[in-house]
C-alpha positions in Angstrom: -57.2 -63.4 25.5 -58.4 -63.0 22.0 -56.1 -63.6 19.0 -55.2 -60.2 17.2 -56.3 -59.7 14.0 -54.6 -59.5 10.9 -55.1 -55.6 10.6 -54.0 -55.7 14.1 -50.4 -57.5 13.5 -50.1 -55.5 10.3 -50.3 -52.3 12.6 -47.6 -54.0 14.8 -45.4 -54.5 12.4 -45.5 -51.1 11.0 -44.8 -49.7 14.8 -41.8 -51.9 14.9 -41.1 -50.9 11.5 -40.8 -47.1 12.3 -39.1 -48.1 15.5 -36.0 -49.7 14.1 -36.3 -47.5 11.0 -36.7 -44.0 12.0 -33.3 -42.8 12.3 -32.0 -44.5 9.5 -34.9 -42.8 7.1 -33.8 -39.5 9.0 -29.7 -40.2 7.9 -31.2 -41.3 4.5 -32.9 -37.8 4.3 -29.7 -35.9 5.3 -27.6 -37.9 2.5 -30.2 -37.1 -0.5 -30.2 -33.5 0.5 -26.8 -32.7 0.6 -26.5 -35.2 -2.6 -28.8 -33.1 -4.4 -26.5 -29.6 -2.8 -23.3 -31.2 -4.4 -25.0 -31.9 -7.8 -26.1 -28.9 -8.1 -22.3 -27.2 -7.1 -20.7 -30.2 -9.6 -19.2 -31.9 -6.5 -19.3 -35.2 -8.4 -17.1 -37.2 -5.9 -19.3 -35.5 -2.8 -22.7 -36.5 -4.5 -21.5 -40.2 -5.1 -20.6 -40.6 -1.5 -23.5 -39.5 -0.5 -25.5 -41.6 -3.2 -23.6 -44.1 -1.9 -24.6 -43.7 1.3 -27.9 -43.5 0.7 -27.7 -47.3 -0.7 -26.1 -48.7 2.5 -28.6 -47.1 4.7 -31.5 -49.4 2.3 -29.2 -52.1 3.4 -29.9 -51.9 6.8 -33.3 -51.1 6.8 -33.6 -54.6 4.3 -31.6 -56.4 7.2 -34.3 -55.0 9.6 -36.9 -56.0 7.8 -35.1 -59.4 7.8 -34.8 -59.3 11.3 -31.1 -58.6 12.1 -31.9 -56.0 14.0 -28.4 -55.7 16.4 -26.3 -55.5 12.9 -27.4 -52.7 11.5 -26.5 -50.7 14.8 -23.1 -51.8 14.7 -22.8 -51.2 10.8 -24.5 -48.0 11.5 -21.5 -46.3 13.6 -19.2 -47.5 11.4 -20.6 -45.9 8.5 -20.8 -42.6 9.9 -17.8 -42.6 10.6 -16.6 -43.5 7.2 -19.1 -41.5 5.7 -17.7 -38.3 7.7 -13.9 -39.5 6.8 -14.3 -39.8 3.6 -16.8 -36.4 2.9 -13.5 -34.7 4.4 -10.6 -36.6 2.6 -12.6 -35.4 -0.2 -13.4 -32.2 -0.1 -11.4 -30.8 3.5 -12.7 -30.2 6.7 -13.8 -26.5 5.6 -17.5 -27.5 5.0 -18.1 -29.2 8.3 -18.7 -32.2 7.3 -17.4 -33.7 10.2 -20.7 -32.5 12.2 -22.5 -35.3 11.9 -20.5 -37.2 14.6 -21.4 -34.7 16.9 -25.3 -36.1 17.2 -24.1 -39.4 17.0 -21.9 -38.9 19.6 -24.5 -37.6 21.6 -27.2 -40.7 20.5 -24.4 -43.3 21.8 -23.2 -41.8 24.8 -26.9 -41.7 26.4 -27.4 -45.1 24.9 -24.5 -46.1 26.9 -26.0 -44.4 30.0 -29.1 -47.0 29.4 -27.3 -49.9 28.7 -24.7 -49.0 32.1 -21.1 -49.3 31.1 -21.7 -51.5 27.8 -18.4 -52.4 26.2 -19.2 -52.3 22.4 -20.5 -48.5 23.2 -17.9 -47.8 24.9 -15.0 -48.8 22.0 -17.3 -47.3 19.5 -17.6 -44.2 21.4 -13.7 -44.2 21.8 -13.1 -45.1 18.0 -15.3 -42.0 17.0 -13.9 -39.6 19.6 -10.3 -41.1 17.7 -11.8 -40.5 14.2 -13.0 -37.6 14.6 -9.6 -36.0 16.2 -7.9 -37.5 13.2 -10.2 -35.6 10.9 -10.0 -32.2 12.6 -6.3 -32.5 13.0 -4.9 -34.6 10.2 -7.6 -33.5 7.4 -6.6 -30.4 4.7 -8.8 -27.6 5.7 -9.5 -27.3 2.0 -9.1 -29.7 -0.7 -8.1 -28.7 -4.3 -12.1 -28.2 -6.1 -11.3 -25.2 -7.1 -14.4 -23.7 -5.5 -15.5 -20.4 -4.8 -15.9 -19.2 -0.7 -19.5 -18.6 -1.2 -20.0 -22.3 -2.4 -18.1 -23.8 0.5 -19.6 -21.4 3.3 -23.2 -22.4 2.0 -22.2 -25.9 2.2 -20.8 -25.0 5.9 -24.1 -23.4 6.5 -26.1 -26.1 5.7 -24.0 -28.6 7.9 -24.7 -26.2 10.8 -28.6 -25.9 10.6 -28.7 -29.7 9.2 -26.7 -30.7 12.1 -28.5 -28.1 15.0 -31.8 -29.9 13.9 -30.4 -33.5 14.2 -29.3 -32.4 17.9 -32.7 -30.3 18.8 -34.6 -33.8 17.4 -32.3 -36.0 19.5 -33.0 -33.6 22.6 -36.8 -33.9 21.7 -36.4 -37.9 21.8 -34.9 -38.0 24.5 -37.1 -36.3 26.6 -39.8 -38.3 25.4 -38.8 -41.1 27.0 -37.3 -39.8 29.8 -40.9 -38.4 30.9 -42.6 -42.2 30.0 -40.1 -44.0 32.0 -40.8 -41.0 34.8 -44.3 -41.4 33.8 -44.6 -45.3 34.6 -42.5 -45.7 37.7 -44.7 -43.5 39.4 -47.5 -45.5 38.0 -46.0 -48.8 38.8 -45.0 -47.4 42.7 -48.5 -45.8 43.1 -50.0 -48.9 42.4 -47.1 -51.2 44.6 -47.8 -48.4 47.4 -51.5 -48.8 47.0 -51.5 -52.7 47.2 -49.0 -52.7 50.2 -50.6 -50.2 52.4 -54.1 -51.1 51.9 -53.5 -54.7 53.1 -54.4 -55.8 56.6 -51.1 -58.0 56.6 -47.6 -57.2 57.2 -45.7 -57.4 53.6 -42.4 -57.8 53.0 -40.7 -57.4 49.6 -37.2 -59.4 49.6 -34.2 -60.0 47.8 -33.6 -63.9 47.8 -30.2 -63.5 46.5 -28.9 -60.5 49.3 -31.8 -61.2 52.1 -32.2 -58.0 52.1 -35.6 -56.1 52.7 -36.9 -54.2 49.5 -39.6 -52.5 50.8 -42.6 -53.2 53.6 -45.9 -52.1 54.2 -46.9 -49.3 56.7 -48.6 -52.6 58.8 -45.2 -54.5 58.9 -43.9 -51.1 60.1 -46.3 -50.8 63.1 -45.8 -54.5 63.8 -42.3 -55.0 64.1 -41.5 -51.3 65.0 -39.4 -50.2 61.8 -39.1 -46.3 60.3 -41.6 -46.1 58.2 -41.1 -47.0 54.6 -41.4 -43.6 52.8 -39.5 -41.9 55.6 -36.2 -40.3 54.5 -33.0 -41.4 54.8 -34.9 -44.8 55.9 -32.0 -47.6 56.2 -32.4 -51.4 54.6 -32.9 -53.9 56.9 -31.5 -57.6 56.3 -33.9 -60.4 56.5 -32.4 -62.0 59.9 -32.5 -59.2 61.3 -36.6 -58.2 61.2 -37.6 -61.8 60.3 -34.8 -64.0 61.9 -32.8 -66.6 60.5 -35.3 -69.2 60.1 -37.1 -67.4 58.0 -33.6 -66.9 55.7 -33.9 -70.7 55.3 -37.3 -70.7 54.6 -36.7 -68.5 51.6 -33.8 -70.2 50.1 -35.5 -73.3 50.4 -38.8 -71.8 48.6 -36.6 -70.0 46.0 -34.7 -73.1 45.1 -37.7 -75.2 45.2 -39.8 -72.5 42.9 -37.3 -71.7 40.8 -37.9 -68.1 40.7 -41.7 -68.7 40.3 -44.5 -67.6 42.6 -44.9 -70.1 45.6 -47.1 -70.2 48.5 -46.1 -71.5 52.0 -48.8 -71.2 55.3 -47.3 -72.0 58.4 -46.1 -70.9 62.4 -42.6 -69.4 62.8 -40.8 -67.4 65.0 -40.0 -63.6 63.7 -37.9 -61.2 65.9 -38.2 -57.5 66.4 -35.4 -54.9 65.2 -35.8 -54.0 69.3 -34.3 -57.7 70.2 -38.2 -58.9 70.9 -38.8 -62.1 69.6 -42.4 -63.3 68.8 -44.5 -66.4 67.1 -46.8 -65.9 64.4 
């Protein structure tokens, strides 16, 4: 295999780039334009939180760039949550600035569907839920700017569509990879299903931890008279029971030996049918 070229690795690291950096560009676009909104209202103490905020996110892209890429996440929930505590300590809950928790919400809860029950999601998921309650409830619905209605309903306005967009975008994403993950599973079982079924041999996919049978070939279904593979509702066979115990030794011993590696073993031993039928082979 051929060593890639330098324009080559220069295009990977501009994927990984936009892969770590995408959403923090996105937040970064967010901040500047509501920074710009506030200036132009003479929300000073709005504008430098979002200025501010704007900084830290060039922080974390830095840190990616550095390759700390599992800090930034963590920093990145906790400053959106500051970021939405402090927008409404500031200027009240009124303008909705709370809103942006909403699509976060959303982004870690199906993270935490990937990752299956992963505990740092699941406190920061809890500590936002908690933040966000505090806000809504503890928050003054209007702080004392001294602005008119039509000021603070445009900024309420633009919290709504900004904050519709995020979710339609996050919607969008996540879609996306749910149809390439679709996408190569079936590729990855049509080609599994082609290899299996077109062999003259009986195969066997096993678990060497459970000795349990994975999957089998329609030949190894015909041989030692199993349901078919693809039929529904098709139980899992152990290993003794298709294969006999001998053959549960034979495994541990190649698994131990291999150490998780391919292996490959020739030899006679005695299998036994699931209808009691024992034979050599």
């Amino acid at each position: 295999m051929k060593n890639p070229t330098a324009q080559e690795s220069a295009a990977i690291s501009k994927a990984e780039f936009w892969r770590h950096n995408t959403f923090i560009v996105l937040a970064m676009g967010c901040n500047l334009i509501n920074c710009l909104f506030y200036l132009a209202d003479n929300m000073i103490k709005s504008a430098i939180i979002e200025a501010s905020g704007i900084v830290i996110l060039f922080g974390f892209m830095a840190l990616n760039l550095r390759g700390l890429l599992e800090l930034p996440k963590v920093l990145s929930i906790l400053f959106v949550n500051l970021h939405s505590f402090c927008l409404c300590y500031v200027q009240g809950t009124r303008q909705g600035a709370y809103l942006y928790l909403f699509p976060f919400m959303m982004a870690m809860i199906f993270f935490l569907r990937v990752r299956k029950n992963n505990l740092l999601v699941t406190t920061f998921i809890t500590g936002t839920t908690l933040n966000l309650m505090a806000i809504v409830l503890f928050m003054p619905y209007q702080a004392d700017l001294r602005l008119s209605d039509q000021v603070e309903n445009n900024h309420l306005v633009l919290n709504i569509v900004i904050n519709f967009l995020l979710v339609m975008l996050f919607f969008f994403v996540v879609l996306r990879l749910l149809d390439a993950k679709e996408r190569r599973y079936k590729s990855e079982q049509k080609f599994t299903n082609t290899i299996l079924n077109t062999s003259l041999d009986a195969v066997f996919v096993v678990d060497p931890v459970s000795f349990f049978i994975q999957q089998y070939n329609d030949k190894a279904a015909e041989l030692f008279s199993l349901d078919p593979f693809g039929k529904k509702h098709v139980r899992q066979y152990s290993v003794g029971e298709v294969l006999g115990n001998s053959m549960i030794t034979l495994i541990r011993e190649l698994y131990e030996k291999c150490g998780g590696s391919a292996v490959n073993w020739q030899g006679d031993i005695s299998f036994g049918r699931v209808n009691r039928v024992s034979f050599h082979g």
